[in-house]
N, C-alpha and C positions, 0 to 999 in steps of 0.2 A: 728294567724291562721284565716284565710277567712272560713267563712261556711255560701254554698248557700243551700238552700232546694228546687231541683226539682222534683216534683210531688213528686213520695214514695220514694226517691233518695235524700239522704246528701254526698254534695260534698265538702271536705277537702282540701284545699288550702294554703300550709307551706308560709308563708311570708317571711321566713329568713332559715339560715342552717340551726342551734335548730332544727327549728320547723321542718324542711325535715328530719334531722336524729329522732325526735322523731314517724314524721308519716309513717317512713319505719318501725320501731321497728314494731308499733303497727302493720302495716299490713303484717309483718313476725307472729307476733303471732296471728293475729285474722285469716290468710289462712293458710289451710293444705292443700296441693296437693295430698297427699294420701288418707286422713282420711276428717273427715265433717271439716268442718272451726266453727271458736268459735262465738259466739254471744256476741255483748255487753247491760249488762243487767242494767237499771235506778236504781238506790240505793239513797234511800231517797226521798227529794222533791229540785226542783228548783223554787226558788222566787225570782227572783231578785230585790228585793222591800226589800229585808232583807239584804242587801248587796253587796259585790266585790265577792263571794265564787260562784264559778264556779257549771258546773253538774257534777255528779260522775254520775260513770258505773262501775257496774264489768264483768270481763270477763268470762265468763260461760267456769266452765270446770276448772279455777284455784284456786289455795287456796289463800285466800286476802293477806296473809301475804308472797306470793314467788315471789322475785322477779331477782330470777335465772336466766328465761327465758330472761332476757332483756339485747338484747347485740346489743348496736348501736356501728359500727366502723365507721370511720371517712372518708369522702369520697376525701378527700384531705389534704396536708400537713395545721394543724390549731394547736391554742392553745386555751386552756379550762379551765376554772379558776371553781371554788367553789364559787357558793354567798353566803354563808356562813362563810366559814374562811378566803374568798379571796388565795389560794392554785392556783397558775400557772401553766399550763404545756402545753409541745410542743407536739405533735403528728405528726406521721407520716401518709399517708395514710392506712388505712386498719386496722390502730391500733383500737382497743375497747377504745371507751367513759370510763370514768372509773366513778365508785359512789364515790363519798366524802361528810361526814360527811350525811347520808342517800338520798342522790338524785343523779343524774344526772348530773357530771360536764356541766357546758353549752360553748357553741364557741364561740369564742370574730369576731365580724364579721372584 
């Protein structure tokens, strides 16, 4: 994922499908067209002098542990493997990404 910072503006940039299907998810849940859209809020600290461990955020308005809300379908015919048990599968378009072993199967490009 590419991130430019223009003025008061971070611009999100998917380098691969992964990363398109994970930055649609996210901006299916941070906009509401009805209601107010969600904010994402800094949780803890970032140093990256202390390591490879990325920034967290949480999403204002959800409970940390739901992750119900998260439903990436697949924007064309792919398969999706687990890095964790290495678990295969073929999908169709439109099908839902599924969880395996707590994440986010990912697309084999």
């Amino acid at each position: 994922m590419k991130i430019d910072l223009q003025k008061s503006q971070v611009l999100l940039s998917p380098e691969n499908e992964e990363e398109k299907a994970k930055l649609t998810a996210l901006w299916k849940i941070l906009v509401d067209c009805v209601g107010d859209s969600r904010k994402l809020v800094p949780v803890g600290e970032y140093v990256p002098q202390k390591g490879e461990q990325g920034a967290s955020f949480h999403i204002e308005g959800l409970e940390p542990e739901d992750n119900s809300f998260v439903e990436v379908r697949a924007e064309g015919d792919v398969q999706v493997y687990c890095r964790t048990c290495n678990k295969l599968l073929k999908l169709k378009a439109g099908e839902v990404i599924p969880i395996c072993c707590g994440k986010m199967m990912s697309i084999i490009d």
